[in-house]
LUMGURO-988609 format. One line per field, with one value per residue (C-alpha): z, y, x. Coordinates in Angstrom, 1 decimal, padded with zeros to 4 digits. Each point is the difference from the previous one (the first is absolute). Example, Ala and Ser with C-alpha at 12.3 -4.5 7.8 and 13.67 -1.06 7.14 Angstrom:
BEGIN
c3 <- c(007.8; -000.7)
c2 <- c(-004.5; 003.4)
c1 <- c(012.3; 001.4)
REM end
This chain:
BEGIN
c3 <- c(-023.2; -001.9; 000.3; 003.6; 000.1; -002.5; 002.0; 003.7; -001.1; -001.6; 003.7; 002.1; -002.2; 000.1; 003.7; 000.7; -002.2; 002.0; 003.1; -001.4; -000.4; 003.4; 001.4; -002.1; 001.2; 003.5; 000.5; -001.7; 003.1; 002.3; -001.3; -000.3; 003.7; 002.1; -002.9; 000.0; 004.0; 000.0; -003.0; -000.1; 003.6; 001.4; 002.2; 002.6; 000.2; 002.2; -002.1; -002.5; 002.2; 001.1; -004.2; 000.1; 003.2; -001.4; -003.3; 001.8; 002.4; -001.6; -002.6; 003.0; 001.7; -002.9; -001.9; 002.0; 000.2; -003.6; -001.2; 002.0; -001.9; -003.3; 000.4; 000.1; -003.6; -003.3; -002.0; 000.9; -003.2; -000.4; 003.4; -000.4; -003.0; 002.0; 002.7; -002.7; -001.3; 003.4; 001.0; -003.1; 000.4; 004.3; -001.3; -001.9; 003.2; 001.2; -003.1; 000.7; 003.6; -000.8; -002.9; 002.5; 002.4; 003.0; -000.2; 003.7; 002.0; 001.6; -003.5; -001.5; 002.8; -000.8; -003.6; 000.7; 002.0; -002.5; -003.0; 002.0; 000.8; -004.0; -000.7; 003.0; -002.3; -003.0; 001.4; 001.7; -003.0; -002.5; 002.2; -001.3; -003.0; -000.9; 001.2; -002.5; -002.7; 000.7; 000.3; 003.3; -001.6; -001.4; 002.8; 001.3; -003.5; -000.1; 003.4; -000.7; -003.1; 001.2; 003.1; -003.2; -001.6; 002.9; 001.2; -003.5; 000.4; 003.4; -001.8; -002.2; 002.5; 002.2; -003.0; -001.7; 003.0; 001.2; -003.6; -000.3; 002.6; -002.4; -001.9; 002.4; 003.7; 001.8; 000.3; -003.2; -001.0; 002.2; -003.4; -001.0; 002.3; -001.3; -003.4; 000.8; 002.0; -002.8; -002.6; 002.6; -000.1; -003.9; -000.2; 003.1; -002.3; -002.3; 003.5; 000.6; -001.4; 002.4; 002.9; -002.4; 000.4; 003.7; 001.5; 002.1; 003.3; 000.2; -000.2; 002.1; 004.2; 000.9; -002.0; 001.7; 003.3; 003.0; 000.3; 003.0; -002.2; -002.7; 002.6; 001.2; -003.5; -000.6; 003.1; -000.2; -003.6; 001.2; -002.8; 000.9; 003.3; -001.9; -001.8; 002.7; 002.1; -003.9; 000.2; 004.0; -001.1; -002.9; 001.6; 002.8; -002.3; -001.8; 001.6; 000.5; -003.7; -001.2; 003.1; 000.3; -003.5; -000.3; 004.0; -000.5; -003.4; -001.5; -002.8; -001.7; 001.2; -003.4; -001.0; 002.7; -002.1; -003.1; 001.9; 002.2; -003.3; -001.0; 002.5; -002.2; -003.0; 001.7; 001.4; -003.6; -001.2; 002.7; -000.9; -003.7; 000.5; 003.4; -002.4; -002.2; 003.3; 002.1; -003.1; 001.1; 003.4; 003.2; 001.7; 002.7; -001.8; -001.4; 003.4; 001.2; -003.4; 001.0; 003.9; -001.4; -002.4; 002.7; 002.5; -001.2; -001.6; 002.8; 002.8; -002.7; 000.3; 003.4; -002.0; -003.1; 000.1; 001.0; -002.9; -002.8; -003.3; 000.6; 002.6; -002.5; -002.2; 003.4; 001.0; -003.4; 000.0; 003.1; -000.5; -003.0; 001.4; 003.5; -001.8; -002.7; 003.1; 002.1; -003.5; -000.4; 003.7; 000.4; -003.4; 000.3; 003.4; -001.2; -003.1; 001.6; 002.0; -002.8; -001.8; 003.1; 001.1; -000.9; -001.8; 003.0; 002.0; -002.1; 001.2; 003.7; -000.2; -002.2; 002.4; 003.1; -001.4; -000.8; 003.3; 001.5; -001.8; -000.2; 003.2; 001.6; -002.8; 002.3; 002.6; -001.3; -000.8; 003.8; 000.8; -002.6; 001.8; 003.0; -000.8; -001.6; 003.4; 001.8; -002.8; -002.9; -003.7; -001.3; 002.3; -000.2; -003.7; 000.7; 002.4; -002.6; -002.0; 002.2; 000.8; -003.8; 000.2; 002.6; -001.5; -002.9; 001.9; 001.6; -003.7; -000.7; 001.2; -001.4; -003.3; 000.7; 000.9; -002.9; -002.0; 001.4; -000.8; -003.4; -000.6; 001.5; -001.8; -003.2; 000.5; 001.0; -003.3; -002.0; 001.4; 000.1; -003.7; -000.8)
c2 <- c(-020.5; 002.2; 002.8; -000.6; 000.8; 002.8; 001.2; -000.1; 001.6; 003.1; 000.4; -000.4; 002.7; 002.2; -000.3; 000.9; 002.6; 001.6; -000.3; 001.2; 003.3; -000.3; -000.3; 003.3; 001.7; -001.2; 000.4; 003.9; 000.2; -000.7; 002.2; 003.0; -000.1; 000.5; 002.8; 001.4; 000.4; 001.9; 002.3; 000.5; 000.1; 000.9; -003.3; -001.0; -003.5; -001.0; 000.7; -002.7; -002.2; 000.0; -000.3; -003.3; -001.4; 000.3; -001.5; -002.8; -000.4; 000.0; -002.6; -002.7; 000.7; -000.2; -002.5; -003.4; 001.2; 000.8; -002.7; -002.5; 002.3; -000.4; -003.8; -000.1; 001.7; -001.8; 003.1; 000.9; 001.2; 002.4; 001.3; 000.9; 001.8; 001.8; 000.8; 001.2; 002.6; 001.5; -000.3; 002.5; 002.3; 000.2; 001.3; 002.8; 001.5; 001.2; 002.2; 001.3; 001.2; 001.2; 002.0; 001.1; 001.1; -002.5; -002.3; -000.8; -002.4; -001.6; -000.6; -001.4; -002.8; -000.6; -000.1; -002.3; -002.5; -000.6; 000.0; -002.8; -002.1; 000.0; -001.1; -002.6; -001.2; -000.4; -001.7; -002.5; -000.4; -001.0; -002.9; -002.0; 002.0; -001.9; -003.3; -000.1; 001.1; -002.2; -003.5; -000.9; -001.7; 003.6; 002.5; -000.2; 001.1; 002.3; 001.5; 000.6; 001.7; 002.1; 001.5; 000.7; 002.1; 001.8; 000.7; 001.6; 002.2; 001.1; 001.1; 002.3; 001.1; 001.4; 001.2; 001.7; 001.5; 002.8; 000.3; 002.0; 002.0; 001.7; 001.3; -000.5; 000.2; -003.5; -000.3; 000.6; -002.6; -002.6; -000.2; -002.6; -002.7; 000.7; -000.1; -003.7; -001.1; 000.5; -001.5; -003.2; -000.4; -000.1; -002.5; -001.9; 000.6; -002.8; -002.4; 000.5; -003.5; -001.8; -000.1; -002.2; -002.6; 001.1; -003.5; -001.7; -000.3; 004.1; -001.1; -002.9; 001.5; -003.7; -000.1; 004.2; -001.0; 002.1; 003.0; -002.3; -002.9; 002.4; 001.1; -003.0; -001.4; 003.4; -000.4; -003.7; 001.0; 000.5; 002.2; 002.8; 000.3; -000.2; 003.2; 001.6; -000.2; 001.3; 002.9; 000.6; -000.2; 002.5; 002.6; -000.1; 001.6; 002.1; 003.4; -000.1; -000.3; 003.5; 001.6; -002.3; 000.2; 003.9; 000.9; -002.7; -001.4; 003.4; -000.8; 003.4; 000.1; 001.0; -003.5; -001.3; -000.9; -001.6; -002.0; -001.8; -000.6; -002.4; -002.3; 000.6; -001.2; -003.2; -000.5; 000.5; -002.9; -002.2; -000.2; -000.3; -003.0; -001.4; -002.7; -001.2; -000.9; -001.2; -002.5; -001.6; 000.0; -000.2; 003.2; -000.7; 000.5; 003.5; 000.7; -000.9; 001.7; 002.9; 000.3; -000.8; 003.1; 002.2; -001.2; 000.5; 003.3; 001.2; -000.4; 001.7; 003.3; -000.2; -000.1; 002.7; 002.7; 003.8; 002.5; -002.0; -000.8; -003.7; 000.6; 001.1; -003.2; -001.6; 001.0; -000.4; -003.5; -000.8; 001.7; -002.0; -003.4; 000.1; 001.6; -003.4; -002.1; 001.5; -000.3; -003.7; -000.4; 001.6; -000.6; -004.0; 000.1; 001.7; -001.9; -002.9; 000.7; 001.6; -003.4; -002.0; 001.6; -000.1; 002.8; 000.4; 000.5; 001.6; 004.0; -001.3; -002.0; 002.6; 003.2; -002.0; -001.1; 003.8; 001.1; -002.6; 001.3; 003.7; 000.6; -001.7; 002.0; 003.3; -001.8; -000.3; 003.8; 000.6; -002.7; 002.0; 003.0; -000.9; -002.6; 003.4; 002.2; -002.8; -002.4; 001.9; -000.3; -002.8; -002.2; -000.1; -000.2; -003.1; -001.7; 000.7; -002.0; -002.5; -000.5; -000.4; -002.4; -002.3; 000.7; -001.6; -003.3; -000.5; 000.2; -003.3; -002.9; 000.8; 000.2; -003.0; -001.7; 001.4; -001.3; -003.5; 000.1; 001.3; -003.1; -002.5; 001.3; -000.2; -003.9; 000.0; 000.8; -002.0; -003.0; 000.8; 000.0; -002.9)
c1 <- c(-011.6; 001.9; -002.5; -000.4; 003.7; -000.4; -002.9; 002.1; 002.7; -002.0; -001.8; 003.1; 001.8; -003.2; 000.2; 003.6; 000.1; -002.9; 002.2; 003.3; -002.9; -001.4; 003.6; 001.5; -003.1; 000.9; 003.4; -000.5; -002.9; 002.6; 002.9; -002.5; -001.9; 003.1; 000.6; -003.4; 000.4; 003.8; -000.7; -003.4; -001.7; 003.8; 000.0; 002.3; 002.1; -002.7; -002.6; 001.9; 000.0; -003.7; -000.5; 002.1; -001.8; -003.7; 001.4; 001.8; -002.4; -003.5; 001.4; 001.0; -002.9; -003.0; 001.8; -001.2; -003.6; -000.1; 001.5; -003.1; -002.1; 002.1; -000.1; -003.8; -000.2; -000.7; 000.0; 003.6; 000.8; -002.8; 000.8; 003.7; -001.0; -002.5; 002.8; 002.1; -002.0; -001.4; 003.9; 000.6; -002.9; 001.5; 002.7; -001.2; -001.2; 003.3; 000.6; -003.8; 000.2; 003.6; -001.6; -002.6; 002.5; -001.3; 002.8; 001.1; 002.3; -002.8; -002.3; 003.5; 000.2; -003.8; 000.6; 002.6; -002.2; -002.3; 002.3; 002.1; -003.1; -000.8; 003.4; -000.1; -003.4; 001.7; 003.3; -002.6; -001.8; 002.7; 001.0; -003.4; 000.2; 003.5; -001.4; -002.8; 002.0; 003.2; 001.0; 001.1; 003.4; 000.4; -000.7; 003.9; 001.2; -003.1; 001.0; 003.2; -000.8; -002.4; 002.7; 001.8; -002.2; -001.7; 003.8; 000.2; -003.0; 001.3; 003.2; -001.8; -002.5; 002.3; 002.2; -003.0; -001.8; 003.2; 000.5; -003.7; 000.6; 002.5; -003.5; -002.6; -001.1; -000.2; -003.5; -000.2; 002.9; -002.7; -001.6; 002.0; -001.4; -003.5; 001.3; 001.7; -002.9; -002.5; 002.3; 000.4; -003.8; -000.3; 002.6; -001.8; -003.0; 001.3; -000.3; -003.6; -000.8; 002.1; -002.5; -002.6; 002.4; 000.9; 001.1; -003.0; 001.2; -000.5; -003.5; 000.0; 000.3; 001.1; 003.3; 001.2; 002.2; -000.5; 002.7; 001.7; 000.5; 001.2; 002.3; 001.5; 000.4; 002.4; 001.5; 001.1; 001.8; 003.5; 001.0; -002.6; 001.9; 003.3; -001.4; -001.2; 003.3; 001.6; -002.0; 000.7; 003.7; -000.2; -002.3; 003.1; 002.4; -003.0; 000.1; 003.7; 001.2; -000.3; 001.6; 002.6; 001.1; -000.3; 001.5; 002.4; 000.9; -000.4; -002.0; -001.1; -004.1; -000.6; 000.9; -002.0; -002.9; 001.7; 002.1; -003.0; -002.0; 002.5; -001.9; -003.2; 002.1; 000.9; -003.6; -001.2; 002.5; -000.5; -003.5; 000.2; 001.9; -001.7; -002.0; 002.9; 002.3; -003.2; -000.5; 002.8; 000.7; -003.0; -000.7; 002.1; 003.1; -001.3; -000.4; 003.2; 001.7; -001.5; 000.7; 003.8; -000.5; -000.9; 002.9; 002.9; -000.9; -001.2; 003.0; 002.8; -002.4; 002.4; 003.4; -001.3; 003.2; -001.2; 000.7; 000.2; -001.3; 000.3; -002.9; -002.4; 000.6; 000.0; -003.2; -001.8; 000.7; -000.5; -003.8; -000.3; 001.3; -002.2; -003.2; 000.4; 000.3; -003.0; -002.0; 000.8; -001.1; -003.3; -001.1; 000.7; -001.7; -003.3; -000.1; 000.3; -002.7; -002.4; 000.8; -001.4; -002.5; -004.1; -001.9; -002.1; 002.7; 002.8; -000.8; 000.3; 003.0; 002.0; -001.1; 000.7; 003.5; 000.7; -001.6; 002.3; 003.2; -000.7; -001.1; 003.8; 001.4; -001.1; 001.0; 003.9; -000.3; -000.2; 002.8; 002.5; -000.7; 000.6; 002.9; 001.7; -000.3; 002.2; 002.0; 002.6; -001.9; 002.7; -000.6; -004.0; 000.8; 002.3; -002.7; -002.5; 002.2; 000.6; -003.9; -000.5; 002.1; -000.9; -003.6; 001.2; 001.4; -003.7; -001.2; 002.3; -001.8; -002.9; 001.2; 001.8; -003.0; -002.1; 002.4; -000.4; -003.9; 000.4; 002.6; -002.5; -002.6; 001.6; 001.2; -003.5; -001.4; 002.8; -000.7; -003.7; 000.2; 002.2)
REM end
């Protein structure tokens, strides 16, 4: 048993260490495109903006049909390591038709197509990935630590990626995702074992639901809609944060960046201690601790004083605070669900959850904007607040109820072996 242990723990840290690489690879891909089209190909704001749309956009809209495909895979392993390696060898074409002087707008946006459709691959991937490697008693904690890490290789993707620039040209500085993506697959390498013990019911068609009962099994768990409306709720105050706290706090823009990754910190935190609190009380208490994290925080960005150093402390916790509170949400919420849910069905469920939840996300960016053209940016910062915290009160019954069951359950067992 104890090797079995032994054994678990090697391939679960072999896997997130390969996506703490994928992610720094990543998040430098996403820093340097938006740079590659303003100093390189002299791009306008709009031609940003298309960049951000095909990214977006191509990832909601492959993700279901990939993950049907995913799900139908014994050999996912062998296959995420396969994705890995053709996503590192992708990227080395920028640097080659920018060497060649063909580089373009439009070969950039179809670059960017295909590179997002091999990341969409992986991400689908890992879901079954974790399941075979994991115990499903586990996968919360394992959740939880994983946000923590891939939030750290974020941090020094998008740290490392403007730093090159100060040698290089950015489609040269793009050779750091091939270098992370290749290093991800050797560690994945260590993995390719797991799919000889792939569970059986990825070989049995009978025991794989239909995408519609995937669906409404998601659907009837209340706290993926609790999420959902979360992530409507934060995407509100999304696009207003910078503008309100440079125009109108007066925070130096210089500052800007240092500031918001306090939220990274507290997302990092969050989920390096997601397991230890979730060992003691049900997920519907994370959830509600977290909803409460984000509340408050959020409605005094309304009361933060203009010119002022207290501001900057202001703002740096109030990052940190909300991004620990959105952490313990989503990560509960999709832990929950990877530690429920079937091999054959685990790529389905998890990209329809994230469909579910990204795609209202958009959806808030559009309300903020238009909430901001007719409604002063303290007081959508105070009903975001507000929401959060009504959220929160819808959260309560459940984890009172839960509560209940776990109680019963456990006078169950007592008296079941007296």
């Amino acid at each position: 048993m104890k090797i079995a242990s032994d054994r678990s723990r090697s391939q679960i840290r072999a896997y997130r260490n390969g996506r703490i690489l994928t992610s720094i690879g990543g998040s430098a891909t996403e820093v340097l495109g938006p740079l590659i089209v303003v100093t390189t190909l002299n791009g306008q704001p709009g031609d940003v903006a298309v960049l951000l749309v095909v990214t977006l956009g191509v990832s909601l809209i492959l993700r279901l049909p990939l993950s049907v495909w995913a799900d139908r895979q014994v050999a996912q392993t062998r296959w995420m390591i396969l994705f890995a390696v053709l996503s590192g060898l992708w990227t080395l074409v920028i640097p080659v038709i920018w060497l060649e002087g063909v580089l373009s707008l439009p070969l950039l946006f179809a670059w960017t197509t295909i590179n997002v459709a091999l990341l969409t691959l992986l991400s689908v991937l890992g879901h079954g990935v974790l399941n075979q490697i994991s115990e499903p008693d586990q996968r919360i904690k394992e959740i939880g630590l994983l946000s923590s890490a891939t939030s750290t290789g974020d941090i020094v993707g998008q740290s490392a990626a403007p730093a090159l620039l100060a040698v290089i040209a950015a489609p040269l500085a793009m050779l750091i995702d091939t270098v992370t993506s290749i290093a991800a697959a050797a560690w994945w390498f260590r993995l390719a074992k797991v799919d000889a013990h792939a569970s059986d019911d990825r070989n049995d068609p009978t025991s794989s639901a239909t995408f519609w009962l995937i669906a409404r099994r998601l659907f009837a768990r209340p706290n993926v809609w609790i999420a959902a409306l979360a992530a409507v709720i934060s995407s509100v105050t999304a696009p207003l944060s910078v503008y309100y706290f440079v125009r109108t706090i007066g925070i130096d823009p210089a500052w800007i960046g240092l500031l918001l990754a306090a939220g990274a910190v507290g997302a990092i935190a969050s989920g390096a201690v997601l397991g230890t609190v979730h060992a003691r009380v049900n997920s519907h208490v994370l959830v509600i601790a977290g909803l409460l994290c984000m509340s408050l925080p959020t409605a005094l960005v309304a009361v933060l004083p203009a010119h002022s150093g207290i501001a900057y402390v202001g703002i740096a916790l109030i990052e940190l605070v909300t991004a620990a509170g959105g952490t313990f949400v989503m990560a509960t919420v999709f832990g929950t669900i990877q530690a429920e849910t079937l091999g054959s069905d685990i790529s389905r469920t998890m990209s329809l959850a994230s469909f579910l939840i990204e795609g209202l996300g958009i959806a808030g960016l559009g309300l903020g904007a238009a909430l901001a053209a007719s409604l002063p940016v303290p007081v959508i910062y105070v009903w975001a607040g507000v929401a959060f915290l009504l959220l929160a009160g819808t959260s309560v019954p459940f984890a009172v109820n839960r509560h209940r069951e776990q109680g019963a359950a456990s006078q169950s067992s007592k008296a079941g072996f007296v």
